[in-house]
ROSE-558002 format. One record per residue (C-alpha): residue in one letter; x, y, z. Coordinates in steps of 0.25 Angstrom, whole numbers, padded with zeros to 4 digits, always signed. Layout:
AXYZ ...
REM end
This chain:
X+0700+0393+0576 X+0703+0379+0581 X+0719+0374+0583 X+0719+0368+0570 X+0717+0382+0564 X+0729+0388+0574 X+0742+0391+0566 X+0756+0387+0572 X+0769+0392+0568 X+0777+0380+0570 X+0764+0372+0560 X+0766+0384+0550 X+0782+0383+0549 X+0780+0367+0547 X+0767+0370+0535 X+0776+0380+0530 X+0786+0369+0525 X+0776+0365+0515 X+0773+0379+0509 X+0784+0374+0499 X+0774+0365+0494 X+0764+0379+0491 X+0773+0384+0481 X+0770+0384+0466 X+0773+0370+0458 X+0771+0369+0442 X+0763+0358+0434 X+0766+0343+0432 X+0773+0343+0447 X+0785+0353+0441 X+0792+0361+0451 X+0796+0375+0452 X+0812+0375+0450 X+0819+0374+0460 X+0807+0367+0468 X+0811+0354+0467 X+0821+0343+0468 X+0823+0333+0457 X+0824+0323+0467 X+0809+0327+0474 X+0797+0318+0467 X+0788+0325+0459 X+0773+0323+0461 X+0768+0317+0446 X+0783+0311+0444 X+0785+0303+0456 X+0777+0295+0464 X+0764+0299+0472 X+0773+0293+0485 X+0786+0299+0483 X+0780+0313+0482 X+0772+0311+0494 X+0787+0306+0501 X+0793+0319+0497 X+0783+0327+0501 X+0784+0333+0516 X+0774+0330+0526 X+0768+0346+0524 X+0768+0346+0511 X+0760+0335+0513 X+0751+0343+0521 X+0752+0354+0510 X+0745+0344+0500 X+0733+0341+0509 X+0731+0357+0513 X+0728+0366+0503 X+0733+0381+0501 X+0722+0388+0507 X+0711+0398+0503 X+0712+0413+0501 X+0700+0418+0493 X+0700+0433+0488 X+0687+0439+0497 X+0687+0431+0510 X+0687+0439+0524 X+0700+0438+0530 X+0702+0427+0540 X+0690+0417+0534 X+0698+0408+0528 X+0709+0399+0537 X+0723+0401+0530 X+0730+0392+0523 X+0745+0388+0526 X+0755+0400+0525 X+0761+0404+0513 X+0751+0397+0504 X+0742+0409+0502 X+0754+0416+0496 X+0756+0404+0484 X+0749+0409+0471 X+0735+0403+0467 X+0736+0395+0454 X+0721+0400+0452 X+0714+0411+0460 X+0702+0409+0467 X+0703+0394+0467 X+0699+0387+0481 X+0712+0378+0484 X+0725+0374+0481 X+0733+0364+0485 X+0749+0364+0490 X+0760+0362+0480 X+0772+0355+0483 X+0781+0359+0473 X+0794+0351+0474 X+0785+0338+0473 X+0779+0345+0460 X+0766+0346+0467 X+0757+0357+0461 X+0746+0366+0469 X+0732+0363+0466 X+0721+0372+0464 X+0707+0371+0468 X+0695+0377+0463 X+0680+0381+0467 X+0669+0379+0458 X+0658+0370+0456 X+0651+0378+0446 X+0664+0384+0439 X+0680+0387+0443 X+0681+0396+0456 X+0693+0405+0453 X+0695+0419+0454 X+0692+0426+0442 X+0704+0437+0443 X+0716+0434+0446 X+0723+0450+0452 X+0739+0445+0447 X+0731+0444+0432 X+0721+0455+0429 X+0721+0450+0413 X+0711+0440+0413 X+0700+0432+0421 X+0698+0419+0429 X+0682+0415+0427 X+0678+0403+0427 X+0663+0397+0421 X+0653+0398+0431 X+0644+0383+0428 X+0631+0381+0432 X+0630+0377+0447 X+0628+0361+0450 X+0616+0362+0454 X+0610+0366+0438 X+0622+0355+0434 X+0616+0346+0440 X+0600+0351+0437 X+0606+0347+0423 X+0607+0331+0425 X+0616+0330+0414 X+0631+0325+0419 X+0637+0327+0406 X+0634+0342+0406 X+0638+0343+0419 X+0652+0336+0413 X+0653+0346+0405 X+0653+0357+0413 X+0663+0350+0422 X+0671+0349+0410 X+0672+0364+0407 X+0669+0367+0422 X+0684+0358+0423 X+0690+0365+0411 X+0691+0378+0420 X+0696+0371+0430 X+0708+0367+0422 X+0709+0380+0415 X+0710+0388+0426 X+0722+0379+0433 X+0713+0372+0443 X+0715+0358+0448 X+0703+0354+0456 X+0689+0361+0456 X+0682+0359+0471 X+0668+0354+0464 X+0658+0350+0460 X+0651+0351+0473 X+0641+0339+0475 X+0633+0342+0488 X+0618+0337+0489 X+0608+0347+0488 X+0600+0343+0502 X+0592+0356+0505 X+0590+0367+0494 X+0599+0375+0504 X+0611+0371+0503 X+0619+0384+0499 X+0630+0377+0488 X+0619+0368+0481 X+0623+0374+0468 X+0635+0368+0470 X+0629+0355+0471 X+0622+0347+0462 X+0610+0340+0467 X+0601+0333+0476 X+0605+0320+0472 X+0618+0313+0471 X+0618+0307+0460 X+0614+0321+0451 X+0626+0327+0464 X+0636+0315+0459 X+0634+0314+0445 X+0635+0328+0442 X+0648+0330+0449 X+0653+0318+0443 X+0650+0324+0427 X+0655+0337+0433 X+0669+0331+0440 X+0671+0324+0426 X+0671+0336+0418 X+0678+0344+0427 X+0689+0333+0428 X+0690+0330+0414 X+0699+0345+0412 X+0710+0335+0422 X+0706+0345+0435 X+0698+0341+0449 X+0685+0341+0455 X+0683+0341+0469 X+0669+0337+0473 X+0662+0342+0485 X+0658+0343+0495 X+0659+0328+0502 X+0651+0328+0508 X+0636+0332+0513 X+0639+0347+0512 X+0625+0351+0509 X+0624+0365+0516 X+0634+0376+0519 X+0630+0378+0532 X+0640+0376+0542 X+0647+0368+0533 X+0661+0368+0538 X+0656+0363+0551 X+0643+0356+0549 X+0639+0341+0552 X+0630+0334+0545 X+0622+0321+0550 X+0621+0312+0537 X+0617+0298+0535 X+0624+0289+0530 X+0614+0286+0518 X+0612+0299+0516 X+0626+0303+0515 X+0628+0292+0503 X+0617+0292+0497 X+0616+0306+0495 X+0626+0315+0499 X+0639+0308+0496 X+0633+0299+0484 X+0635+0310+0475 X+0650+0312+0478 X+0651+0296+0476 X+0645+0298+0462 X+0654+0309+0458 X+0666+0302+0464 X+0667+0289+0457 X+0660+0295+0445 X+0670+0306+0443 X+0682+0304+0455 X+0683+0320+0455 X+0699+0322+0459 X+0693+0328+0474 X+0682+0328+0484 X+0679+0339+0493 X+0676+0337+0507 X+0665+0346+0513 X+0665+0354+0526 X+0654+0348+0533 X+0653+0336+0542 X+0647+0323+0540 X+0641+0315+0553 X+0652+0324+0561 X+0665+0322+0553 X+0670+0333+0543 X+0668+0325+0529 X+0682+0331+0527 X+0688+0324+0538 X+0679+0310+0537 X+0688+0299+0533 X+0676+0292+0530 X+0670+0301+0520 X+0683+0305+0512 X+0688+0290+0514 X+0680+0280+0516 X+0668+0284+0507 X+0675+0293+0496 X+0689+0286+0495 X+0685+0271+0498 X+0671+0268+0495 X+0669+0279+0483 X+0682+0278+0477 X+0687+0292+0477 X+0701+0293+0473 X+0703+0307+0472 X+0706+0318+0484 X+0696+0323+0495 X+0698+0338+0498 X+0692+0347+0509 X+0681+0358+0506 X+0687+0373+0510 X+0694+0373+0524 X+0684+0361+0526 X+0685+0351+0539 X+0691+0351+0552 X+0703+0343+0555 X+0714+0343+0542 X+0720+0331+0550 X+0705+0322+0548 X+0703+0329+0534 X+0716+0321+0529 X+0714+0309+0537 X+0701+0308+0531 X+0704+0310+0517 X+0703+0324+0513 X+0716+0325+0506 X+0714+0340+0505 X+0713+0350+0514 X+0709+0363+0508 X+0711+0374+0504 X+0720+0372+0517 X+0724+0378+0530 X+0736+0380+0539 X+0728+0373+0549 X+0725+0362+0540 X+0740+0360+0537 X+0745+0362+0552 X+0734+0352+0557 X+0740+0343+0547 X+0753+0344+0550 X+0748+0342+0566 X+0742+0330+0563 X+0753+0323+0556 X+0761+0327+0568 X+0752+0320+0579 X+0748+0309+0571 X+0734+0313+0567 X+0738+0313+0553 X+0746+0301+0548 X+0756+0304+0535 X+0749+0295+0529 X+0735+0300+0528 X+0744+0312+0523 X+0750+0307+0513 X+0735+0301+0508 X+0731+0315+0508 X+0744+0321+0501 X+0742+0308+0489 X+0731+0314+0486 X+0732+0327+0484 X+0744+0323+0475 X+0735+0314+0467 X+0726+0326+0465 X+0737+0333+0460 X+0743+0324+0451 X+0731+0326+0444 X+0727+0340+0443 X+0730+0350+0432 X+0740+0357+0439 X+0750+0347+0441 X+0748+0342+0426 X+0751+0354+0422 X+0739+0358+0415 X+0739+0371+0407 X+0728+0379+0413 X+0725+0394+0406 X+0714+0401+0416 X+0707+0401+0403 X+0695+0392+0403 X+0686+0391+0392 X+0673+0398+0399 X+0666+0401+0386 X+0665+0386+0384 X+0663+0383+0398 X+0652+0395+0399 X+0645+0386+0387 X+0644+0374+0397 X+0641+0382+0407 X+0628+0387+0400 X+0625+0374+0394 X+0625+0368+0408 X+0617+0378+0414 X+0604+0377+0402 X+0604+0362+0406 X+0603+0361+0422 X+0593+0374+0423 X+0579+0366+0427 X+0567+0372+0422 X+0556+0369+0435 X+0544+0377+0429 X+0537+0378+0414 X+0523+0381+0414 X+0518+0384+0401 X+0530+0384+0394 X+0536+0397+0400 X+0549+0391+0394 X+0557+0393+0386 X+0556+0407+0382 X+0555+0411+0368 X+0565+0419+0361 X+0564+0432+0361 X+0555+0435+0374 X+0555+0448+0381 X+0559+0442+0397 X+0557+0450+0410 X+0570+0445+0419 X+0569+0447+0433 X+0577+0441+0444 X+0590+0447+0450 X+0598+0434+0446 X+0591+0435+0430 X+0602+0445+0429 X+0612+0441+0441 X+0611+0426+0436 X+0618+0417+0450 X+0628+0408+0441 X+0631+0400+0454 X+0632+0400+0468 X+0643+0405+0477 X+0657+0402+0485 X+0665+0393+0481 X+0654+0389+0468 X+0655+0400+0463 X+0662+0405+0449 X+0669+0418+0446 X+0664+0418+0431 X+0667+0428+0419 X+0650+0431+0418 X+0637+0427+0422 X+0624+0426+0411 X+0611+0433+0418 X+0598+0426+0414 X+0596+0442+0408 X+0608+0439+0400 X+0605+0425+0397 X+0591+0429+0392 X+0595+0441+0384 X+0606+0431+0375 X+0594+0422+0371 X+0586+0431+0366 X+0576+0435+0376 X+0575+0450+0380 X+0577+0454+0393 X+0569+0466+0397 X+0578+0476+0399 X+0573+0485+0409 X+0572+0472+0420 X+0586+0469+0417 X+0592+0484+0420 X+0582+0485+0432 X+0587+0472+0438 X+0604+0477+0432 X+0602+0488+0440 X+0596+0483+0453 X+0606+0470+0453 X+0618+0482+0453 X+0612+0489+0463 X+0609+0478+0472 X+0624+0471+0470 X+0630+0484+0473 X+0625+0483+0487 X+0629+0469+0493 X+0642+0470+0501 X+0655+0465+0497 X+0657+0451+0497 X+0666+0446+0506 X+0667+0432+0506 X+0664+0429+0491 X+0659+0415+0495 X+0649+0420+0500 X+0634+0418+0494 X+0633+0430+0486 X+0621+0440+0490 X+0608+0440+0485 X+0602+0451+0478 X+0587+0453+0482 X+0579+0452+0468 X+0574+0465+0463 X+0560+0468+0465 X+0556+0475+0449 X+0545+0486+0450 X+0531+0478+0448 X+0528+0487+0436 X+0540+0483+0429 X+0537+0470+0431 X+0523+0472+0425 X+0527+0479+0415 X+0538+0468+0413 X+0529+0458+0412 X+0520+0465+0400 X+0532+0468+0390 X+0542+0453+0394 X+0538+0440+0389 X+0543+0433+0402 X+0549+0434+0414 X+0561+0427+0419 X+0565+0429+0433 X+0577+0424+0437 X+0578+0419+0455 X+0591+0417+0460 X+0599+0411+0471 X+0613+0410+0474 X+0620+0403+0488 X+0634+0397+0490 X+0646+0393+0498 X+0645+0394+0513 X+0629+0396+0516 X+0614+0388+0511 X+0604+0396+0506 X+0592+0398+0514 X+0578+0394+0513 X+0570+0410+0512 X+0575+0419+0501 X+0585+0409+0494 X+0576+0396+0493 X+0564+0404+0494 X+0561+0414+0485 X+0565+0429+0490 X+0552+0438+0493 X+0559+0449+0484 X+0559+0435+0473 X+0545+0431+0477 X+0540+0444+0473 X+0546+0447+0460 X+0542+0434+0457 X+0529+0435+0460 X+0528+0449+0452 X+0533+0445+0440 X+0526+0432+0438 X+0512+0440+0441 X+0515+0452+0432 X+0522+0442+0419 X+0510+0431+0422 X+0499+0442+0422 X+0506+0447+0409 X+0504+0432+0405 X+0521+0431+0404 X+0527+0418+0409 X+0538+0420+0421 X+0551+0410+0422 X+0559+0411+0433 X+0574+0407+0434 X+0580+0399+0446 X+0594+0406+0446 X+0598+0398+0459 X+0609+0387+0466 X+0600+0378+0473 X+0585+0374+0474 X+0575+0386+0478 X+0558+0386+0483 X+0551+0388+0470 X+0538+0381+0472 X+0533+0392+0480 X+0534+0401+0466 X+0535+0393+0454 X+0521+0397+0450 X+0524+0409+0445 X+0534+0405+0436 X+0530+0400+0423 X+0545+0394+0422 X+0556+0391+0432 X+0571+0388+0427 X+0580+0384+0437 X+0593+0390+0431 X+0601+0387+0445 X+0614+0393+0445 X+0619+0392+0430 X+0633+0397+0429 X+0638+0409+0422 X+0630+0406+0410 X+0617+0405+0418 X+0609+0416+0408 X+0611+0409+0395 X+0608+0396+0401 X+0594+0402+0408 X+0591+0408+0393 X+0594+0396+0387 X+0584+0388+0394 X+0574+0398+0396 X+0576+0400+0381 X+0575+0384+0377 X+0589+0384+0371 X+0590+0373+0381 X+0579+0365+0387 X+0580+0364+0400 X+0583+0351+0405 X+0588+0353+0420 X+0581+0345+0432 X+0583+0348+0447 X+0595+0341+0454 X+0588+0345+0468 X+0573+0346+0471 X+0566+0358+0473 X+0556+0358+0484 X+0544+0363+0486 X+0548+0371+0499 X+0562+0372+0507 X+0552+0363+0517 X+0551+0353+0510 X+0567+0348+0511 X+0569+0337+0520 X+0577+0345+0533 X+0577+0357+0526 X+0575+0365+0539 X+0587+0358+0546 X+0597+0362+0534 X+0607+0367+0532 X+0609+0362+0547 X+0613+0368+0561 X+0625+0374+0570 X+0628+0365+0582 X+0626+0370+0597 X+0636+0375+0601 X+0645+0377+0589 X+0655+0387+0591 X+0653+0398+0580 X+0666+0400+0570 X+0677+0409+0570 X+0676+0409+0555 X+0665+0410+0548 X+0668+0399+0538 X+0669+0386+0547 X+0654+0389+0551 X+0648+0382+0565 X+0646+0366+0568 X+0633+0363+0564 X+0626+0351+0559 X+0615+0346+0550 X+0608+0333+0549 X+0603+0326+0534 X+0590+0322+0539 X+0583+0319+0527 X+0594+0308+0524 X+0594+0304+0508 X+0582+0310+0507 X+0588+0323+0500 X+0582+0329+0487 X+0571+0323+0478 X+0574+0310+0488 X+0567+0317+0497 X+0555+0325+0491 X+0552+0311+0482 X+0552+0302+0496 X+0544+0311+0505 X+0534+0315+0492 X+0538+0329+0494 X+0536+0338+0483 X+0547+0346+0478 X+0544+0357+0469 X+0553+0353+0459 X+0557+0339+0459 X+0574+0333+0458 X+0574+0330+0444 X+0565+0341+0439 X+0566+0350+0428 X+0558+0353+0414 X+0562+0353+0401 X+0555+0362+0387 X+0553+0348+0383 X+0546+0335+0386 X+0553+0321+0387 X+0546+0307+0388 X+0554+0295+0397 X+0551+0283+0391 X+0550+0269+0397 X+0560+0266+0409 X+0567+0253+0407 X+0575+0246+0416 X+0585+0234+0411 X+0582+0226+0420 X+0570+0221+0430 X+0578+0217+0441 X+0592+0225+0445 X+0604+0218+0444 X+0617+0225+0444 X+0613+0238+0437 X+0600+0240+0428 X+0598+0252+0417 X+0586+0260+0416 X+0582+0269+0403 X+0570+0275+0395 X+0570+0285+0385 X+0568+0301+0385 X+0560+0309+0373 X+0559+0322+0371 X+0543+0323+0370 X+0544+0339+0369 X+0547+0349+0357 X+0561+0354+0360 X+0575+0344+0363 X+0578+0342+0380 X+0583+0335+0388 X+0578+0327+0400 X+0584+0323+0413 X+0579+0307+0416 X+0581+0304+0431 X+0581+0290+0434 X+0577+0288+0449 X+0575+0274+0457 X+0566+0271+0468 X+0570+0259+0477 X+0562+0249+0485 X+0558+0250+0499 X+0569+0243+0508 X+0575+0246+0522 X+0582+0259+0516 X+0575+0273+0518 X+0574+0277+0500 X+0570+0289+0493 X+0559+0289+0483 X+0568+0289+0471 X+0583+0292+0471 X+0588+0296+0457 X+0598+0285+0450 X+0601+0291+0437 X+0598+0302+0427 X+0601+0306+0413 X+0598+0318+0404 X+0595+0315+0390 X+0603+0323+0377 X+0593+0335+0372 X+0582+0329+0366 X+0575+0335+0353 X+0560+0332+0354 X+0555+0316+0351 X+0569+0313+0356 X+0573+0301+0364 X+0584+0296+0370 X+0585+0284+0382 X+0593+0285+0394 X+0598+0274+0402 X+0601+0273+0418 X+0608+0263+0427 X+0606+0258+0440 X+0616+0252+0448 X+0617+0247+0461 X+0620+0258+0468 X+0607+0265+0462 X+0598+0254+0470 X+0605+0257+0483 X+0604+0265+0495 X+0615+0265+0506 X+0611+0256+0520 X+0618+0263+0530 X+0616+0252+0539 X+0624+0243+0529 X+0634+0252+0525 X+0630+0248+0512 X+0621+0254+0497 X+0610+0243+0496 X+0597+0241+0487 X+0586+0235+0492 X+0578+0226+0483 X+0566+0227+0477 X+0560+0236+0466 X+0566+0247+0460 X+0560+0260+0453 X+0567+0266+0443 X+0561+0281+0438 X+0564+0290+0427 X+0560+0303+0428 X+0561+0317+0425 X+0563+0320+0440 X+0561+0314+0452 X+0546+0316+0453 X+0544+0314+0439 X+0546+0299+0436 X+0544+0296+0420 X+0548+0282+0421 X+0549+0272+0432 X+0552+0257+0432 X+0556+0244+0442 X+0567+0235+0445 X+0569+0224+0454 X+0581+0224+0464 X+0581+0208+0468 X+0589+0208+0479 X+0594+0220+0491 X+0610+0224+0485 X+0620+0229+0492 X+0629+0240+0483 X+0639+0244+0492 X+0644+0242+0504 X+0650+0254+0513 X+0654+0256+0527 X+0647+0265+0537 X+0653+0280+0533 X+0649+0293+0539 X+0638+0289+0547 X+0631+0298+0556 X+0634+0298+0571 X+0621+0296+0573 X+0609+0291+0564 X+0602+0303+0555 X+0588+0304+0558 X+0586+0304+0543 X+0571+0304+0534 X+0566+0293+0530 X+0551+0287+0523 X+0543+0285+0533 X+0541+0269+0533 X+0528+0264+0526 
REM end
C-alpha cells in the first residue's frame, strides 16, 4: 500500500492519546463519574468555542475520523483498520455503518451511523442478547417511490422509515441515495430515483422531511456524478459543466434548500480529475456558498485519497475512519499542510451535528419499532408506485376467485430489494404466491410445490457467501415439463409469471441475461403464453426488478405487464392488490425504457474504461484508474429519446390506469412572463372505477444560442383518488429558474426570449394539453462562477443546426 497506509510507532503512541476520547459518554453531554472535571466545558452548556479551546489537537482529529468498519462476514485483511483500541469500544447498534468518536470529558457523545435507503441496516441478532430480534421494515426501493409521483407518500414512508431510525438508537441514516439513472446499467439504480432531477430532488426532499421530522439525520448521496460502480473508488469522469448542473447536481440543489438534510455524502469517484471528496470547489463553493447548505459533508466508505485535501476541502468527516487517515492528519498539521484552522472548521461541525442528534438529547430509544404500522406503509407505498405497461383487452384486474397458474422463480422468492449496503435484514418477505393466495385467488398447487421444491434444491447448492455485500446469486428459472404446462393451461384461469432481477453494491449489471431476457426466461415464456393463449386464457407477467430491463422484444405475448419493481417485504400483497383492483394502479416510469440497450446514447462506452497502464490493486476494493466520458451531455433520459425522435418502448412519464381521465383546458395566468406565471386545467375521471392520475407539466423553450431538449419537465402533480365523473383542478408555477438553462460561457442560468410552450400530459410523449407565452426580453437568473470544468472541452451531442 502507499505511505499513507504505512503505520509508525511513534504516530500510534501520539493517536493513542486520543483513545480517551473512544470511551463511552451518556446523554445530554453527562459524563461517566469520575470522567470529568467541573471546571472542564460541557458541550451543550458552554459555548461552541470554549469546547473546541479545551479540546486537544487529537481529539480534534478524533471528531473528524471515525471508529472504523468491522462487519461480521468479511475476508480477513479487505478492509483497512481503524485506529487501535477502537475496535474493542462496544457498538451502541450492531450492524450499523459508522460511528463517530466521543470525547467524554467534554460530554461529547458517539454517533452512530446507519445504511439503508430502502430500510434501517442493522444486524438483526445481537450473540450478547439471544431474547429477542433487531429487524427493521424492508420499504419499496426508490426507484418504485419515485414511479409513484406522489411526494406526500413518499413523506410518509420517510416518516415511518425515520421512526426506526430513532427507535433503534440511530442518529443519522446514510440515504436517500439520489444518483441519476444515465444507462439502465448502472448496478444501484434501485437505490436512485430517477432520470430526472426534479423527480431525483423532490423525492428525496419528501423523503429527508419525513425521516427528519422523528429529530434523526439524513445524509444524502452520493455527491456527486456516481452513476456506475465500476471502478468507482478510482474512476474519472469527464463532465460538462452544463451537464453537471443541469442534471446531475440539480437534484441534490433541490433536495438541499428544500429539505437541508443534517449531511451530505461525498462519493468516491472523480470529477474532471479531482476526488469530489477532496474538491473545494464542489463541497465549498457550490454546496456551502452558492446552494446554502448549512449542515456537514461526510465522505462515502474509506472514499478519496488524501485526508489532508478531504478536510481542506470540506469534507468534515472522514469515515468510517482509518489509522492512516488520523496519522496523515496529524502529519499534515505538523508540516503545515493542514492549518488548525481548517481543523477547527471541520471539528465545529461535527459538534453541530451532534448537538443535534438523538443521542446527545437523550432520547429514549427501545430497539422496538412499530413494524406492523410501518409494514402498512410499506405495502401502501408499494400498490401506488407499481406501473402497469401493458393491458390488452382488459386482462386486468383479475376477478375474485380465479384459478391462477404462478410461474416464475421470483413469484415464490419475491426480490424485496437490491443488495449491499441497500439491503434490509427484515423479519419476512410476501411471495406474489402468498400475496395471491390472501386475496382470494387459488394458486395451483402442484406448480407451487414443484417450483418449493426446486427453489430448495437449487439454494442448497450455491457456495457460502463470503462477502455478504456481494450481489446475491441468480437462480436459473426452472424449466416446468411442457405437459404440465398444458395441462396447466386447460384446468387455471390465468397465468401470472413473475421475472426477476436483483444487482447491488460494488458492480452494474450487464446487457445479455440481466437486461435481456435469459434463453432458459425466453423459453418458458414462450411455452406458457402459447399453451394459455391456445386454451384462449390471458397471460400477465410481473416485473419483479431494481432497474429498467428489454421488454419490447417480448411484450406481445403478454396480455398484461406490471412493473412491480422491488416492493419491500410486503411486495406479495401489494402485487395482489393491484392485480386484484383493490388499488388502481396509478404508477408512471421515472426512467424511460427503451426499445433496445442500442438505442441509449453512449451505451457501449459505459460504465467506462481502465487506464494504460494502471497498476492493478493489492486490494480488491480500491479497484484500477479508469475513466469515463458523459458524451451525451444533458441529453439523459426522455431528453434524449424526445430530441433525437427516438422511440422508446415505454415513454418517461408512462403508465396505465383501470380508468379513464379527461385534462381539461390548460390555462396560463398570463400571456407574457413576468416574475412567475401559474398554469392549471382540470382532471376528470371519465371511466367507471375511482384513480388517480399523474399530470406532468413540461415546457419547451424557443430556439436561441443554447443547445435544448425537446421538452424538459417543470412540474408535476398526482390528483386524490378520483370516483368516476370526479373533477379536481391543479395548479403549476413557473419561476425563473424554470425558463433557464445554464451558459457556461457566462458563468451564469439564462432564458432566452421568445415563445414558450407549456404541455400537460400523461407522459412525456403523450401531451393532452399545450399552451403559449411570451418571454419579452433574454433574463439572466443567476450568476455563478466557473466551477469544476473539464480540463479540456467534452466533445458533447448536440442537434444538428438546421
Amino acid at each position: 500500500m502507499n505511505k499513507e497506509t504505512a503505520t509508525s510507532t511513534a504516530r500510534w503512541a501520539v493517536a493513542a492519546l486520543g483513545l480517551l476520547g473512544a470511551t463511552a459518554c451518556s446523554p445530554a453531554g453527562k459524563t461517566e463519574a469520575g470522567q470529568a472535571g467541573s471546571s472542564l466545558p460541557q458541550l451543550g452548556k458552554a459555548s461552541l468555542q470554549a469546547v473546541l479551546a479545551a479540546l486537544t489537537t487529537e481529539e480534534k482529529v478524533k471528531l473528524v475520523v471515525g471508529m472504523g468498519f468491522y462487519p461480521s462476514g468479511f475476508p480477513a485483511g479487505m478492509l483497512p483498520p481503524g485506529d487501535p483500541g477502537d475496535r474493542e469500544v462496544p457498538e451502541k447498534v450492531p450492524g450499523a455503518a459508522g460511528r463517530t468518536h466521543a470525547i467524554a470529558r467534554l460530554g461529547i457523545p458517539s454517533l452512530t451511523l446507519s445504511d439503508g435507503p430502502a430500510g434501517v441496516r442493522i444486524d438483526p441478532k445481537r450473540s450478547a442478547d439471544t431474547t429477542k430480534t433487531y429487524y427493521a421494515t424492508a420499504f419499496p426501493v426508490a426507484t418504485l417511490l419515485a414511479s409513484s409521483w406522489d411526494t406526500t407518500l413518499v413523506r410518509q414512508v420517510g416518516v415511518a422509515f425515520g421512526s426506526e431510525v430513532r427507535d433503534f438508537g440511530i442518529d443519522v441514516l446514510l440515504a436517500p441515495g439520489m444518483n441519476i439513472h444515465r444507462n439502465p446499467l448502472g448496478g444501484r439504480n434501485f437505490e436512485y430515483y430517477s432520470e430526472d432531477p426534479l423527480i431525483a430532488g423532490s423525492m428525496a426532499a419528501a423523503l429527508v422531511g419525513g425521516v427528519q421530522s422523528n429529530g434523526v439525520g439524513t445524509s444524502i448521496k452520493h455527491f456527486a456524478v456516481n452513476n456506475q460502480e465500476f471502478n468507482r473508488m478510482q474512476l474519472n469522469s469527464h463532465v460538462s459543466e452544463r451537464a453537471l448542473r443541469e442534471i446531475y447536481l440539480k437534484g441534490f440543489k433541490i433536495a438541499v434548500q428544500r429539505a437541508q438534510p443534517w449531511t451530505v455524502m461525498s462519493s468516491y469517484n472523480k470529477v474532471n480529475g479531482t476526488y469530489t471528496s477532496e474538491s473545494p470547489e464542489l463541497l465549498t463553493e457550490l454546496l456551502r456558498k452558492e446552494w446554502g447548505f448549512r449542515g456537514l459533508v461526510m465522505t462515502d466508505w474509506y472514499g478519496g485519497h488524501d485526508a489532508v485535501a478531504q478536510l481542506k476541502a470540506g469534507n468534515d468527516l472522514l469515515e468510517p475512519g482509518t489509522h492512516a487517515q488520523t496519522e496523515a492528519i496529524l502529519a499534515g498539521l505538523k508540516s503545515g499542510q493542514l492549518t488548525a484552522a481548517q481543523l477547527d472548521t471541520n471539528a465545529i461541525r461535527v459538534l453541530r451535528l451532534v448537538l443535534k442528534s438523538p443521542t446527545f438529547k437523550g432520547v429514549k430509544y427501545t430497539s422496538q419499532p412499530a413494524l406492523k404500522a410501518d409494514a402498512a406503509v410499506a405495502r401502501r407505498a408499494a400498490a401506488d408506485g407499481m406501473v402497469l405497461l401493458r393491458n390488452e383487452g382488459a386482462a386486468l384486474p383479475l376477478p375474485a376467485g380465479r384459478k391462477v397458474a404462478l410461474f416464475g422463480n421470483t413469484s415464490y422468492n419475491l426480490i424485496a430489494g437490491g443488495t449491499g449496503s441497500g439491503n434490509v435484514n427484515r423479519a419476512y418477505t410476501i411471495s406474489i404466491a402468498q400475496g395471491l393466495g390472501s386475496a382470494g385467488y387459488a394458486v395451483n398447487t402442484p406448480l407451487s410445490q414443484a417450483y418449493g421444491s426446486y427453489l430448495k434444491a437449487e439454494k442448497a447448492k450455491l457456495p457460502p457467501t463470503k462477502n455478504p455485500f456481494a450481489p446475491a446469486p441468480v437462480i436459473a428459472e426452472m424449466a416446468p415439463p411442457a405437459a404440465l404446462v398444458r395441462q396447466l393451461a386447460h384446468a387455471s384461469d390465468v397465468a401470472v409469471l413473475t421475472l426477476g432481477r436483483s444487482a447491488g453494491e460494488g458492480g452494474d449489471r450487464q446487457v445479455a441475461n440481466d437486461f435481456t431476457l435469459t434463453t432458459a426466461e425466453q423459453a418458458l415464456l414462450k411455452q406458457v403464453a402459447a399453451a394459455f393463449h391456445g386454451a384462449g386464457k390471458r397471460v400477465v407477467v410481473v416485473l419483479n426488478v431494481g432497474g429498467v430491463t428489454e421488454v419490447a422484444s417480448w411484450r406481445a405475448q403478454a396480455d398484461a405487464i406490471l412493473l412491480a419493481w422491488q416492493p419491500g417485504q410486503e411486495g406479495g400483497y401489494a402485487v395482489a392488490d393491484v392485480l386484484s383492483g383493490k388499488i388502481n394502479p396509478s404508477g408512471k416510469l421515472a426512467t424511460t425504457f427503451p426499445m433496445s440497450y442500442a438505442d441509449i446514447p453512449y451505451g457501449a462506452d459505459f460504465p467506462g474504461k481502465l487506464l494504460a497502464g494502471g497498476a492493478k490493486p493489492a486490494n480488491a476494493l480500491m479497484g484500477q484508474p479508469s475513466e469515463n466520458t458523459y458524451s451525451e451531455g444533458i441529453y439523459v433520459g426522455y431528453r434524449y429519446y424526445n430530441t433525437f425522435k427516438k422511440q422508446p418502448a415505454y415513454a418517461f412519464g408512462y403508465g396505465l390506469s383501470y380508468t379513464t381521465f379527461g385534462y381539461g383546458a390548460l390555462r396560463l395566468s398570463a400571456a407574457s412572463f413576468s416574475g412567475s406565471l401559474t398554469a392549471s386545467l382540470t382532471v376528470t375521471n371519465t371511466g367507471k372505477v375511482a384513480g388517480k392520475e399523474v399530470v406532468q407539466l413540461y415546457l419547451s423553450a424557443p430556439a436561441g444560442p443554447l443547445d435544448k431538449p425537446a421538452s424538459e419537465l417543470k412540474a408535476f402533480a398526482k390528483t386524490k383518488l378520483l370516483p368516476p365523473g370526479q373533477s379536481q383542478t391543479l395548479t403549476f408555477t413557473l419561476k425563473p429558474a424554470d425558463l433557464a438553462s445554464f451558459n457556461t460561457a457566462s458563468s451564469a442560468w439564462v432564458a432566452d426570449a421568445g415563445t414558450y410552450s407549456v404541455q400537460a400530459g400523461a407522459s412525456s410523449l403523450n401531451i393532452k394539453q399545450r399552451a403559449t407565452f411570451q418571454l419579452p426580453a433574454a433574463l439572466m437568473v443567476e450568476k455563478s462562477r466557473p466551477l469544476l470544468a473539464p480540463p479540456a472541452p467534452v466533445n458533447e451531442l448536440k442537434v444538428a443546426k438546421r
